[in-house]
C-alpha positions in Angstrom: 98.9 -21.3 104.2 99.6 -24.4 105.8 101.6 -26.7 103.4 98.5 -28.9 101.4 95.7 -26.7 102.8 94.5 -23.9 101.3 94.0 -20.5 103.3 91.2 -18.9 105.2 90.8 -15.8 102.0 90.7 -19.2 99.3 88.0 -21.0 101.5 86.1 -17.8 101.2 86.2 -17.2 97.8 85.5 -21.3 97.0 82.5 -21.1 98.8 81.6 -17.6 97.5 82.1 -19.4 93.9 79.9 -22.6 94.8 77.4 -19.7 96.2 77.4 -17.9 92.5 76.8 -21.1 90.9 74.2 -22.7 92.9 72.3 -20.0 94.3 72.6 -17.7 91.6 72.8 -19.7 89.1 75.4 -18.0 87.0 76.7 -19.2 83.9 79.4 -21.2 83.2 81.2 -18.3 81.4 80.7 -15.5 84.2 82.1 -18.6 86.6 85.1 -18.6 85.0 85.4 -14.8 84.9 84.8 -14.6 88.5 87.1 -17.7 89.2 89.6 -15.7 87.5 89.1 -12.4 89.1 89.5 -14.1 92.3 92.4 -15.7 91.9 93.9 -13.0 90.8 92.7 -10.9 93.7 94.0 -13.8 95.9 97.1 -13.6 94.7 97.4 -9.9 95.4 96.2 -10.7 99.1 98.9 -13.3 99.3 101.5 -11.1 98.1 101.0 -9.0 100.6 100.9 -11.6 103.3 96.8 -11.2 103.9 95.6 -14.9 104.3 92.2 -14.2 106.4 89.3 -12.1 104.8 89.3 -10.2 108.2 92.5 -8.7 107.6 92.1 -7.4 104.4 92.2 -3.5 104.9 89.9 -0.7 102.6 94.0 0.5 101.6 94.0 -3.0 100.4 91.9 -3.3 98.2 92.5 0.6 97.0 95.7 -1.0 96.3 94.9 -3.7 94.3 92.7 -1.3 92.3 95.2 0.8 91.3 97.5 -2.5 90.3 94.0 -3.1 88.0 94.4 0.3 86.7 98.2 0.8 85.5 98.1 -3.1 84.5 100.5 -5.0 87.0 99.7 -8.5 87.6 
């Protein structure tokens, strides 16, 4: 990420957020549950170096399942 501007993989999930919210219509509380899925999902990415949604590999997200599964954050 370029200092101040937030990656390719965040721009991606913001809009997939605003696209939850106003074409789906989703409520505030499955927003937040999202929003906080994400983030932790982007975090994960980050870690790992992934900053497009291009890059992101089916071993990655294998990967960050498993992290789900034995409870690492």
């Amino acid at each position: 990420m370029v200092e101040g501007r937030p990656s390719p993989l965040s721009r991606a999930i913001s809009l997939y957020l605003d696209h939850l919210a106003v074409e789906r219509g989703l409520a505030p509380n499955s927003l937040s549950a999202y929003r906080r899925d994400l983030a932790r999902y982007a975090a994960f990415c980050a870690a790992r170096g992934i900053t497009e949604p291009g890059a992101v590999t089916e071993a990655d997200v294998a990967d960050f399942l498993v992290a789900l599964r034995s409870g690492d954050d």
